[in-house]
KOLDREN-902468 format. One record per residue: residue in one letter; residue number from 0; x, y, z of N, C-alpha, C in turn. Coordinates in nm, 4 decimals, padded with zeros to 6 digits, always signed. Layout:
BEGIN
(a, NUM, (X, Y, Z), (X, Y, Z), (X, Y, Z))
...
***
This chain:
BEGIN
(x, 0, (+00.7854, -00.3300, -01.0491), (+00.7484, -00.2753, -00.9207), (+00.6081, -00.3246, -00.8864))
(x, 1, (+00.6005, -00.3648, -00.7293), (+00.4533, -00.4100, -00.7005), (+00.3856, -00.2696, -00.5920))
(x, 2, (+00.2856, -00.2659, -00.6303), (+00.1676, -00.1883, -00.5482), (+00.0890, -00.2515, -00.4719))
(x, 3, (+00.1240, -00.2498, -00.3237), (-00.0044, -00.3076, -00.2516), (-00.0885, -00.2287, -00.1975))
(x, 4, (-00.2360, -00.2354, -00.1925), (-00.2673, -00.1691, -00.1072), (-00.3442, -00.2776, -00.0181))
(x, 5, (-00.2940, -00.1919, +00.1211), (-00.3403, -00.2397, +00.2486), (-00.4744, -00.2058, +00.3155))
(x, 6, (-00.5425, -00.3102, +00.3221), (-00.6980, -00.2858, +00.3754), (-00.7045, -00.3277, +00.4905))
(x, 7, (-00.8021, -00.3298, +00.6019), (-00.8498, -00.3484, +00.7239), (-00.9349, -00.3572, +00.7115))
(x, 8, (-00.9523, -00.5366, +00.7957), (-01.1114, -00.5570, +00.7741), (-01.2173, -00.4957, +00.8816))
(x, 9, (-01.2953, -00.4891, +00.7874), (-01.4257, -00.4104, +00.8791), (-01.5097, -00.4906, +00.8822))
(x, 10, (-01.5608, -00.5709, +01.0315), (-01.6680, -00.6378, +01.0048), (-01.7784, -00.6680, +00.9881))
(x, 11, (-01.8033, -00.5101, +01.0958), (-01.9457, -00.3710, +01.0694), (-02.0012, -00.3623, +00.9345))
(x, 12, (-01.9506, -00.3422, +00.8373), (-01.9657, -00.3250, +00.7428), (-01.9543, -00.4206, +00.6235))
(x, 13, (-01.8710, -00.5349, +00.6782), (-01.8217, -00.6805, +00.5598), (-01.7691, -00.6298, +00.4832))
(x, 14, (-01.6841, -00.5790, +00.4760), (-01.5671, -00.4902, +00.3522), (-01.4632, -00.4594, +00.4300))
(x, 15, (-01.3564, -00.4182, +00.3919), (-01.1863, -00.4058, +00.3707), (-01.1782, -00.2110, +00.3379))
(x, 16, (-01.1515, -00.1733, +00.4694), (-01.1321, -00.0254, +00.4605), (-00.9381, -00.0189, +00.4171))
(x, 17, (-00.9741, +00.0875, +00.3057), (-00.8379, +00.1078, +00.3171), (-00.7215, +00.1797, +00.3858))
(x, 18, (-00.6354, +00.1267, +00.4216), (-00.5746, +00.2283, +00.5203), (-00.4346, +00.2447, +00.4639))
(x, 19, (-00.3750, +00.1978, +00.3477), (-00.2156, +00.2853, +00.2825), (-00.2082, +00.1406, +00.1646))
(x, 20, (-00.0749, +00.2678, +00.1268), (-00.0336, +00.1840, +00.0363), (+00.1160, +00.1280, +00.0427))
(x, 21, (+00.1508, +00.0698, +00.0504), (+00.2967, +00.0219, -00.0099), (+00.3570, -00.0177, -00.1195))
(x, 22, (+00.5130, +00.0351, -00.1555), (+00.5726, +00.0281, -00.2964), (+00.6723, -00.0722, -00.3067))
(x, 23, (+00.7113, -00.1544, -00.3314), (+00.8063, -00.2708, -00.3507), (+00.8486, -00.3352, -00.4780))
(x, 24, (+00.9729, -00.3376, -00.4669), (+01.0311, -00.3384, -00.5874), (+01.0388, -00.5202, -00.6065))
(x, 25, (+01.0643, -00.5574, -00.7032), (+01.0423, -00.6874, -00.7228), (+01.1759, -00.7922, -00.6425))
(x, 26, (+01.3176, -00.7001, -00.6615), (+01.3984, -00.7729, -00.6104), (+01.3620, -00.7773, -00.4260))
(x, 27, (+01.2471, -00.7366, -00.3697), (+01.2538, -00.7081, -00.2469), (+01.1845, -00.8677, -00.1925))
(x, 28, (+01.1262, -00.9741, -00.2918), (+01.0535, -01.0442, -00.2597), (+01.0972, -01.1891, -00.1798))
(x, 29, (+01.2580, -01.1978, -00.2449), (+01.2911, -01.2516, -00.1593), (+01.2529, -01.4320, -00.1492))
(x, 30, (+01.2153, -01.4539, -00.2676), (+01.1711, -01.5588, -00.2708), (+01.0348, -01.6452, -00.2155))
(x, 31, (+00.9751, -01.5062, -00.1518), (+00.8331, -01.5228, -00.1006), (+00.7287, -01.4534, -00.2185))
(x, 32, (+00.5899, -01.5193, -00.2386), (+00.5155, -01.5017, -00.2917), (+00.4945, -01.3481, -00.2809))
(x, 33, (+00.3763, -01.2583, -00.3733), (+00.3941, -01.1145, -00.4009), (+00.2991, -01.0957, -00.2274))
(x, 34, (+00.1926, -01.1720, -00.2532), (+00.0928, -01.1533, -00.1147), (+00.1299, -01.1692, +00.0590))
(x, 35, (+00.2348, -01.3253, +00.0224), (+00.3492, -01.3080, +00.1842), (+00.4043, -01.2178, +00.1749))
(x, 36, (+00.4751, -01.1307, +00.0682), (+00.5591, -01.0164, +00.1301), (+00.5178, -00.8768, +00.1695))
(x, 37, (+00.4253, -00.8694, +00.1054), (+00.3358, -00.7432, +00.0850), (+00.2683, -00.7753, +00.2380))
(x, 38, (+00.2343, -00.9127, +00.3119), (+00.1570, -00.9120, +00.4148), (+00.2876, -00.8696, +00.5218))
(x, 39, (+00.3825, -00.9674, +00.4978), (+00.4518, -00.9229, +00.6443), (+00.5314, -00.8042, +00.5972))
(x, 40, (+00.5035, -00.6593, +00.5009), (+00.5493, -00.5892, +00.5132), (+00.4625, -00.4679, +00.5776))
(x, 41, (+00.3171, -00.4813, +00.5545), (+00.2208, -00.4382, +00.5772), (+00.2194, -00.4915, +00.7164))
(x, 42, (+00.2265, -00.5636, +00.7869), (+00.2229, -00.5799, +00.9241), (+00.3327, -00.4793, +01.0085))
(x, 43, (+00.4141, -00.4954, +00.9317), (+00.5121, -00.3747, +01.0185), (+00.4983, -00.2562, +01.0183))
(x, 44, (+00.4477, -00.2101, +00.8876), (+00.4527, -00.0996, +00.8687), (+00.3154, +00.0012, +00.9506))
(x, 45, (+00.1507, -00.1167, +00.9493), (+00.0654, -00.0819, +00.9492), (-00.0026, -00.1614, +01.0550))
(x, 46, (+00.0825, -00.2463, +01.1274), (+00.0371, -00.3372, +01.2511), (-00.0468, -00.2357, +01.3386))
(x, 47, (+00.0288, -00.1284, +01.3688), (-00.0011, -00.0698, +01.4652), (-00.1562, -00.0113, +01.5122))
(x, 48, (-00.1919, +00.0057, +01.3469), (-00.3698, +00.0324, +01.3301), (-00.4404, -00.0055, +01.3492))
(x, 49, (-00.4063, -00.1457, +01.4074), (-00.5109, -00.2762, +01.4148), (-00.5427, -00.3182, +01.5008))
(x, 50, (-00.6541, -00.3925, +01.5782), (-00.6449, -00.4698, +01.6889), (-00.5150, -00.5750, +01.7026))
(x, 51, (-00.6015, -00.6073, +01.5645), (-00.5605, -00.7562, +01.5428), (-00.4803, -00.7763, +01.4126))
(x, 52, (-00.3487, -00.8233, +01.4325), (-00.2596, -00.7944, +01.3221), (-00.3006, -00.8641, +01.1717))
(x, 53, (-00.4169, -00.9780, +01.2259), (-00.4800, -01.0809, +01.1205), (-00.5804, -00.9890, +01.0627))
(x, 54, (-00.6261, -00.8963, +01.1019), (-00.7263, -00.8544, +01.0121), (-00.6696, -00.7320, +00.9057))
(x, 55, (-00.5164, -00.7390, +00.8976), (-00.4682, -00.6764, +00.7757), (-00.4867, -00.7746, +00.6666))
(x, 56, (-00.5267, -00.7028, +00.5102), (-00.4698, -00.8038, +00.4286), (-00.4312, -00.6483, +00.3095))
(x, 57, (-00.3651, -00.7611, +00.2126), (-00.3084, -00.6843, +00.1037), (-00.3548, -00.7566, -00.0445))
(x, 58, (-00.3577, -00.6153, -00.1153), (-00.3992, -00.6706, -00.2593), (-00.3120, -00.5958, -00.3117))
(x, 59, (-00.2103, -00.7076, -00.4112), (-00.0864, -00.6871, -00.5203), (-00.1219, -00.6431, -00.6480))
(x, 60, (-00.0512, -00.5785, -00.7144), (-00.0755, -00.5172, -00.8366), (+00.0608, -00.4745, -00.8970))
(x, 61, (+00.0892, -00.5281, -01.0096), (+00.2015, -00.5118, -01.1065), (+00.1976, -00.3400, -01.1182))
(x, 62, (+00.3266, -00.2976, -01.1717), (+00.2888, -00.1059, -01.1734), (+00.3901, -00.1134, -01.2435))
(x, 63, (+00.3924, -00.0278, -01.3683), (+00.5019, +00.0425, -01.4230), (+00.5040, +00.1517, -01.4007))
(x, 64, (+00.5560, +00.2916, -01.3124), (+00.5011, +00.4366, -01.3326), (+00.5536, +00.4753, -01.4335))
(x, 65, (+00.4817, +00.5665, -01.4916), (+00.5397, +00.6831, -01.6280), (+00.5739, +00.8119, -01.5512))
(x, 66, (+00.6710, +00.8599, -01.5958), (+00.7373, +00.9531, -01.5824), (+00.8602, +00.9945, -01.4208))
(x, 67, (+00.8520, +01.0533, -01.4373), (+00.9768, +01.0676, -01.2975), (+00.8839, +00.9664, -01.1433))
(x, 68, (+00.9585, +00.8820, -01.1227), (+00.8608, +00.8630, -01.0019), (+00.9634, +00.7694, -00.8851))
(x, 69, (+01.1186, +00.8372, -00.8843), (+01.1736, +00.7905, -00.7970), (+01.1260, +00.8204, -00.6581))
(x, 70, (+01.0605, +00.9717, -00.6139), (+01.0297, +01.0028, -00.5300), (+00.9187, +00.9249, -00.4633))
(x, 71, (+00.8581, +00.8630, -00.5137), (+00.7617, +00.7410, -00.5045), (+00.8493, +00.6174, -00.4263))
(x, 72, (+00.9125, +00.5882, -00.5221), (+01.0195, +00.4864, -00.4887), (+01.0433, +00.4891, -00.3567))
(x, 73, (+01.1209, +00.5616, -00.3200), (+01.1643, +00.6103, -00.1748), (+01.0973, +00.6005, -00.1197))
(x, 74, (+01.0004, +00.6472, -00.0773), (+00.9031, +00.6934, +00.0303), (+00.8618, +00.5688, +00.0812))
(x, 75, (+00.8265, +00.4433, -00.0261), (+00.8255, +00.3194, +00.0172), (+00.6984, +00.3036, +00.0737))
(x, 76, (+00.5825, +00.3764, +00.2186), (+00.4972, +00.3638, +00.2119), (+00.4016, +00.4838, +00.2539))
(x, 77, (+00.2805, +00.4600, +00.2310), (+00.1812, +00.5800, +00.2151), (+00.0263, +00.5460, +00.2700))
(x, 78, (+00.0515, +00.6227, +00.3648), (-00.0996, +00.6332, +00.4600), (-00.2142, +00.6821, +00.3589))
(x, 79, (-00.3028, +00.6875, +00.3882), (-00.4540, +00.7327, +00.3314), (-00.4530, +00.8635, +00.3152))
(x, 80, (-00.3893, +00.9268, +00.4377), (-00.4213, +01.0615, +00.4313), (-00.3264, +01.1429, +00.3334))
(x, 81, (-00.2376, +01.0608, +00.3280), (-00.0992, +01.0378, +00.2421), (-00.1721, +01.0693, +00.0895))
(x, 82, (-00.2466, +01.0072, +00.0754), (-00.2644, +00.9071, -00.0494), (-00.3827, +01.0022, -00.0973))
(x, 83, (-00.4278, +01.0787, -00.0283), (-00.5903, +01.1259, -00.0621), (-00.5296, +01.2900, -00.1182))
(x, 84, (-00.4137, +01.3450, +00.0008), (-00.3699, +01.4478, -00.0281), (-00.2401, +01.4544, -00.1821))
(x, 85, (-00.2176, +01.3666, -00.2265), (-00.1522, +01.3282, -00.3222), (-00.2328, +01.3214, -00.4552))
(x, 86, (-00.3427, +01.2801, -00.4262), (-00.4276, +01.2810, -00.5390), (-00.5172, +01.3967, -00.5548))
(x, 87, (-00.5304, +01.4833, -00.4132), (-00.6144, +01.6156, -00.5148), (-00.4492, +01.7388, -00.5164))
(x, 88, (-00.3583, +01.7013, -00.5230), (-00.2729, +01.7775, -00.5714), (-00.1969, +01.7435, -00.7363))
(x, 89, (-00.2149, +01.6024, -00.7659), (-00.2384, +01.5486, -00.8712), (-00.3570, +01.6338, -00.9643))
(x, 90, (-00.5331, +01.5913, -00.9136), (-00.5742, +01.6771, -00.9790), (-00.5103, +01.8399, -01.0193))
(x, 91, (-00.4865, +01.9307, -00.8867), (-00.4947, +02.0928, -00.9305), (-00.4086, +02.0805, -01.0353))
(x, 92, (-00.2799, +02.0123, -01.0043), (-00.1440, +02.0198, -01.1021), (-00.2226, +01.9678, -01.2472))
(x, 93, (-00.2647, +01.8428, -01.2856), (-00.2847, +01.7700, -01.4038), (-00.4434, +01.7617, -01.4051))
(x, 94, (-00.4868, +01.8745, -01.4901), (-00.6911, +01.8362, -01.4408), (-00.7248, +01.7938, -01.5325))
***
């Protein structure tokens, strides 16, 4: 399974704000590199945030999850706010 997360460039600042993540399974690639797919999946998913659809980019990352994490699977992709509220419910549950 690949993990991208999707940044937006900021040019205010010269850094890559993050704005979600996406989950993709390896057979999804399709014969395109991990970064083309992750980009034109991230364009669809996350075009909409942008001026400019070029100033999305994505950074790939191999993932094995441990333990139950079909529900992950599914969901397929995950906003910030997504992603922020996921992790302090992570903490209360697992501190």
């Amino acid at each position: 399974m690949i993990l991208y997360k999707v940044y937006l460039k900021n040019y205010d600042l010269k850094k890559g704000e993050l704005i979600g993540m996406l989950i993709e399974r390896r057979k999804d690639l399709r014969g395109m590199t991990q970064v083309e797919s992750g980009l034109k999946w991230a364009k669809l998913k996350f075009g909409h945030l942008a001026k400019n659809r070029k100033d999305l980019f994505v950074v790939p990352r191999e993932s094995n999850f441990i333990g139950d994490s079909e529900w992950l699977k599914e969901k397929g992709a995950w906003t910030k706010e997504e992603l922020f509220s996921l992790m302090k419910l992570l903490k209360t549950t697992y501190p």
